[in-house]
VOMARLUM-79119 format. One record per atom (N, C-alpha, C): x, y, z. Coordinates in steps of 0.2 Angstrom, whole numbers, padded with zeros to 4 digits, always signed. Atoms other than C-alpha are relative to their C-alpha. Layout:
XYZ
...
END
This chain:
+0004-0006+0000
+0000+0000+0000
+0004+0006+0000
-0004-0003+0000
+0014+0010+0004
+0004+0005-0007
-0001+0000+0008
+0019+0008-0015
-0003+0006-0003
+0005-0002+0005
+0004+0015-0021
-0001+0007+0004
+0002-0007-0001
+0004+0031-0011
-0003+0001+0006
+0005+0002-0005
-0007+0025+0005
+0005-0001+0006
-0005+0001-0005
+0003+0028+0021
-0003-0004+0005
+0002+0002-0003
-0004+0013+0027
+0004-0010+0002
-0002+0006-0002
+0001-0002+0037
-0007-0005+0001
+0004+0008-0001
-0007-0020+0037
+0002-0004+0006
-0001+0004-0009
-0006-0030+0054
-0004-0008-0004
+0002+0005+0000
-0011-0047+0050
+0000-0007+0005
+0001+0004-0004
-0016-0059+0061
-0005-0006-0001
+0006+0001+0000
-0028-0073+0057
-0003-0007+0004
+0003+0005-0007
-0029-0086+0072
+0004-0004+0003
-0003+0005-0005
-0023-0097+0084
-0007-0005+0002
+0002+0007+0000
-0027-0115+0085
+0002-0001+0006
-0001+0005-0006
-0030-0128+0099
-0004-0005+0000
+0007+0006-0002
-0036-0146+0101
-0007+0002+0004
+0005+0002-0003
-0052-0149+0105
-0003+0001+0007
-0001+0001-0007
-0051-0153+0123
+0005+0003+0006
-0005-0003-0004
-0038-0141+0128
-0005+0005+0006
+0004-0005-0004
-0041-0136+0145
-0001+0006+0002
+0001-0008-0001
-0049-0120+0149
+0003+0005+0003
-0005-0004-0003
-0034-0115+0159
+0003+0003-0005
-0008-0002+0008
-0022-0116+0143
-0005+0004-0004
+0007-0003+0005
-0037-0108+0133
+0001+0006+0001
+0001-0003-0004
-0039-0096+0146
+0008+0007-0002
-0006-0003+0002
-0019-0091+0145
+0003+0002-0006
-0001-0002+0005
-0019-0090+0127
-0001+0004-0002
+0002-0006+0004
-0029-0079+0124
+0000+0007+0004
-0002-0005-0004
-0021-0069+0139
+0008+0005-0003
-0008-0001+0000
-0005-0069+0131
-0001+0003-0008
+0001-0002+0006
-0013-0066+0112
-0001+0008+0001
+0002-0010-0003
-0022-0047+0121
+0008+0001+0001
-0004-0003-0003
-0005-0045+0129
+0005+0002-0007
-0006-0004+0005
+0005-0044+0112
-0003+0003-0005
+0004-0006+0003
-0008-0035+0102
+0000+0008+0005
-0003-0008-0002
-0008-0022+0115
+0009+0001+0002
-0007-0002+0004
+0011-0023+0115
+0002+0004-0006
+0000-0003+0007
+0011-0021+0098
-0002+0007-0001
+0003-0007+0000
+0001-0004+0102
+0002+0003+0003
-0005-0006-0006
+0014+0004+0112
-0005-0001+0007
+0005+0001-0010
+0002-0001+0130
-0005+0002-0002
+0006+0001-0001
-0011+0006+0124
-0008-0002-0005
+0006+0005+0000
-0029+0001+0118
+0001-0001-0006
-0002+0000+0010
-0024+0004+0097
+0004+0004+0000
-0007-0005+0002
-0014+0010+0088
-0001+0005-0004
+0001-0008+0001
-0015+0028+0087
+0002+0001-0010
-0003-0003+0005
-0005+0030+0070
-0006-0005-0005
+0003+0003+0006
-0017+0015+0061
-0008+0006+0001
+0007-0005+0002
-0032+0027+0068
-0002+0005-0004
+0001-0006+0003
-0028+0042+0061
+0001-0003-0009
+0000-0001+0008
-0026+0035+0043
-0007-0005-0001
+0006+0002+0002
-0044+0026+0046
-0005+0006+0003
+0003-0006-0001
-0050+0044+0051
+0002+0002-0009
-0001-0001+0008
-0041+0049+0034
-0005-0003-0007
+0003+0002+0005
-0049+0039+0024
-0011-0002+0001
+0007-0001-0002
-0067+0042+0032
-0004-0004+0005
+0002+0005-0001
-0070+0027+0040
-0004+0003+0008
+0001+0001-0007
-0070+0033+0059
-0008+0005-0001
+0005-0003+0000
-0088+0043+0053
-0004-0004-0008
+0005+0004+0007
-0096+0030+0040
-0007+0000+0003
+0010+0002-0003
-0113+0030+0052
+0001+0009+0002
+0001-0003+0000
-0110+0049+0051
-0002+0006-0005
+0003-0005+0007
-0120+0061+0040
+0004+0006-0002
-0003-0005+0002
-0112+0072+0029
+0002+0004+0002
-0001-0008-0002
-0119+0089+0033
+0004-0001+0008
-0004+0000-0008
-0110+0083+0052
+0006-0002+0001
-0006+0003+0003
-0094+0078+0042
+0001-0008+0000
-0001+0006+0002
-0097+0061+0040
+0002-0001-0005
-0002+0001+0004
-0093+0051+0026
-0010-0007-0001
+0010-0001+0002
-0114+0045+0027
+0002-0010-0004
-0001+0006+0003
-0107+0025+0021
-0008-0007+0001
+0005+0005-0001
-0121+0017+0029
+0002-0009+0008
+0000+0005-0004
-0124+0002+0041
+0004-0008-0005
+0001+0005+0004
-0121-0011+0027
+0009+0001-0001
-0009-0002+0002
-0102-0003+0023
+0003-0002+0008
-0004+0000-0008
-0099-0001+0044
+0000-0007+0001
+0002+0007-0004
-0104-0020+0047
+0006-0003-0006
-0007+0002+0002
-0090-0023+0032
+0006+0000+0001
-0003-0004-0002
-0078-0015+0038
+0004-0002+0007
-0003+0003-0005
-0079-0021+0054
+0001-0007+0000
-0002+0006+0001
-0079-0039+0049
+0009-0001-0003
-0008+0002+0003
-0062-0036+0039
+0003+0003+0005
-0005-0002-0007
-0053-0026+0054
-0001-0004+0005
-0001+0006-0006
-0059-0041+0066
+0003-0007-0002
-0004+0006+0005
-0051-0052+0051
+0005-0002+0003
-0005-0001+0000
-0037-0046+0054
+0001+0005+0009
+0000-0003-0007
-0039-0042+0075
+0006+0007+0001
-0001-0009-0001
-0036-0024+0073
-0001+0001+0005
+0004-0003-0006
-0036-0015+0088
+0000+0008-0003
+0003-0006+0000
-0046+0000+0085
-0007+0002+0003
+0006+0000-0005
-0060+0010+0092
-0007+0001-0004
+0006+0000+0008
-0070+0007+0075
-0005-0001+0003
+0008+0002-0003
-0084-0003+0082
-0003+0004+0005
+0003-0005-0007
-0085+0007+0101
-0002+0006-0002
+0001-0005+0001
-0084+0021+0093
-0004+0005-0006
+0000-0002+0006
-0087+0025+0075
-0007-0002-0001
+0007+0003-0001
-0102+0012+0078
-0005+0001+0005
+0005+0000-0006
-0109+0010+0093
-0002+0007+0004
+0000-0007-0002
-0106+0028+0101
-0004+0004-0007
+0002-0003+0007
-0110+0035+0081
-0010-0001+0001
+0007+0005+0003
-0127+0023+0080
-0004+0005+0007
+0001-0004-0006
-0131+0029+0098
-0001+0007+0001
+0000-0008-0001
-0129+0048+0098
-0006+0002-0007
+0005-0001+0008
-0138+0047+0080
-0007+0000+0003
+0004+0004-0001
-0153+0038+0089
-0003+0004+0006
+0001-0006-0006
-0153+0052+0106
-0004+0006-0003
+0001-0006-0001
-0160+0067+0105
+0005+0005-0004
-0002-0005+0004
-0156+0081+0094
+0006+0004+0004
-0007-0004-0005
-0147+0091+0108
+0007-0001-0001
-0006+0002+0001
-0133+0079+0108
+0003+0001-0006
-0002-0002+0006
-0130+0079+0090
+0000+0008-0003
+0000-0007+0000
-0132+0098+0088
+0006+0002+0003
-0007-0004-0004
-0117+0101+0100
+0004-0004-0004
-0005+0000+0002
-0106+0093+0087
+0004-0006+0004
-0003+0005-0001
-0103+0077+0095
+0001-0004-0006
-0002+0005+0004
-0105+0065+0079
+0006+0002-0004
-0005-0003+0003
-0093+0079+0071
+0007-0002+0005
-0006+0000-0006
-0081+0074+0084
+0002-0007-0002
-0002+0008-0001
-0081+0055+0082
+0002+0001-0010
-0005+0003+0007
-0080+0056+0063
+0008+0005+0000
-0009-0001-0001
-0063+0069+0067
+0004-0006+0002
-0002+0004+0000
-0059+0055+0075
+0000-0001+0009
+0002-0001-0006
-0062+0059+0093
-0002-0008+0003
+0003+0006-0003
-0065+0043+0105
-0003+0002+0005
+0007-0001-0005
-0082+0044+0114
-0002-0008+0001
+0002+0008-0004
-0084+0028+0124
-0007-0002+0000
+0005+0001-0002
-0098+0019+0124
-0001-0005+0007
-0001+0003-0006
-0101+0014+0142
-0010-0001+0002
+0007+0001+0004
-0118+0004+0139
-0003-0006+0006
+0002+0008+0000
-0117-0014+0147
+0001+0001+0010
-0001-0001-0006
-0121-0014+0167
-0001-0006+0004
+0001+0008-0006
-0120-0035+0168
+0008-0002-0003
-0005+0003+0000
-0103-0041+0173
+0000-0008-0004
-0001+0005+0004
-0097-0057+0162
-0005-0006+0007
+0003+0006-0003
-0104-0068+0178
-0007+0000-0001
+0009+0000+0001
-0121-0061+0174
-0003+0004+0006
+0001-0005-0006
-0122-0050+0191
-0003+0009-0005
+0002-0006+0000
-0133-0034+0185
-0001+0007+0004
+0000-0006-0004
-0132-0017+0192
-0003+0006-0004
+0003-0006+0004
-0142-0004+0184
+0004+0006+0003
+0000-0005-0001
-0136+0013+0183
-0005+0004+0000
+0007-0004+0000
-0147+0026+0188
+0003+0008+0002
+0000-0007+0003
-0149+0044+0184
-0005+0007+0004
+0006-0003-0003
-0157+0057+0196
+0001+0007+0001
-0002-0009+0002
-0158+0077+0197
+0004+0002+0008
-0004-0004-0007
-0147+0085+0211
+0001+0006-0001
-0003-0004+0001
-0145+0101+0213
-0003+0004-0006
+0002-0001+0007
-0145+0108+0197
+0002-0002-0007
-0004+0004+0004
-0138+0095+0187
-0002-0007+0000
+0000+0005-0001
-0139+0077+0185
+0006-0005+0002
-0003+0006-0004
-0131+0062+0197
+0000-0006-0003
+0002+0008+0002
-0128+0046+0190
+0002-0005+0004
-0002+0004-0007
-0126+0032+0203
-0002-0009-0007
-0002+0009+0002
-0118+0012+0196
+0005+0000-0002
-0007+0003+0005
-0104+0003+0186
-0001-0003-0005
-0002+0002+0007
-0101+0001+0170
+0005-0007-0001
-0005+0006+0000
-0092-0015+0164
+0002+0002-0008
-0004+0001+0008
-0080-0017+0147
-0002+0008-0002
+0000-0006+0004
-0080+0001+0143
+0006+0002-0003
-0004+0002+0006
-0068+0001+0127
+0005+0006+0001
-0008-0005+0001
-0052+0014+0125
-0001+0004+0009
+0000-0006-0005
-0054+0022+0144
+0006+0005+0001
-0006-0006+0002
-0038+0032+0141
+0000+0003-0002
+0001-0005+0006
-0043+0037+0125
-0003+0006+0002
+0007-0002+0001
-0060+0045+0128
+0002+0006+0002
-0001-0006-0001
-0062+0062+0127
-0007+0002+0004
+0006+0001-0004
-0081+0057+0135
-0002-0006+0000
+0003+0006-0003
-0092+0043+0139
-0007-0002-0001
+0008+0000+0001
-0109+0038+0133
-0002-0005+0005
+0001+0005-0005
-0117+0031+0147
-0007-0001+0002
+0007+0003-0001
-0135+0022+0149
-0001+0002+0006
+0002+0000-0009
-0143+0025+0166
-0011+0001-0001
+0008-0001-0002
-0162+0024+0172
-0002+0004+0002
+0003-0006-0002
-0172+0038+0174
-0007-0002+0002
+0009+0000-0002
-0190+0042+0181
-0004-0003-0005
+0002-0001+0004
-0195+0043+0164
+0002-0007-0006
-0003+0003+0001
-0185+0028+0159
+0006+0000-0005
-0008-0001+0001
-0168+0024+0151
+0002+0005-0007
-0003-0007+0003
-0158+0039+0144
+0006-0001-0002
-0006+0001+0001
-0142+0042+0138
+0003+0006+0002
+0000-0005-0004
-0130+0054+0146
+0007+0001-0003
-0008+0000+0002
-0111+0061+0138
+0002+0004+0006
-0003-0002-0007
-0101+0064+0153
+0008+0001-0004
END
């Protein structure tokens, strides 16, 4: 790609094998020690910065972003490709959490949100976390919940798996309201 003018790297990766009956401990380990040299590979942290900025370059971090908000307006059908081949090739980026799910998300909110120039923000390339999911991997639920103080809003829970938290310049976060669930950029 380099050749052709695209100052673009390729990362290739595309699986790790194990018998059938290998036990969950060794399973467990491998795929502690596979995250561990992917985020190596990404200087510590959650992606790598430099493959981001040339999938900002080339549109991608705003494909579920409309035009007039500087997207690139590609659709649901391009995004879902997209991320199929960057999970081909276990990309670490904040394609899906952010470009997607935060993107799909804020689209889906209230006008407000999108009016301040958030969606304009994720297709520059800005990382807005989605902080969504409030059932730990055992299944234990905690709902976040959302209520007036003051003159502001309090949000009271824990989030689980919330994607770049180093990155994030904010954090889209579900919580329960009166009126029931909301979304809130913090």
């Amino acid at each position: 790609m380099t050749e052709a003018g695209y100052p673009f790297k390729n990362y290739s990766w595309y699986g790790i094998f194990a018998p059938a009956k290998t036990p969950p401990a060794i399973v467990a380990q491998l795929n502690e020690q596979v995250l561990r040299a992917l985020r190596d590979r990404a200087g510590g942290d959650s992606f790598d910065h430099e493959f981001w900025t040339c999938c900002v370059e080339l549109g991608w971090a705003g494909i579920l972003v409309d035009e007039d908000a500087g997207g690139s307006a590609l659709g649901y059908v391009a995004a879902g490709h997209l991320a199929r081949e960057l999970g081909r090739q276990l990309t670490l980026s904040p394609f899906v959490a952010c470009s997607m799910m935060s993107a799909a998300a804020l689209w889906a909110a209230d006008a407000t949100l999108r009016m301040h120039g958030w969606l304009l923000r994720i297709a520059a390339g800005e990382i807005i976390a989605p902080a969504l999911s409030d059932t730990a991997s055992h299944g234990e639920s905690r709902e976040t919940h959302a209520e007036l103080s003051g003159d502001g809003i309090r949000l009271h829970g824990r989030k689980v798996a919330v994607p770049h938290p180093g990155e994030a310049v904010a954090f889209l976060i579900s919580a329960v309201t009166e009126e029931g669930e909301d979304l809130f950029l913090v």
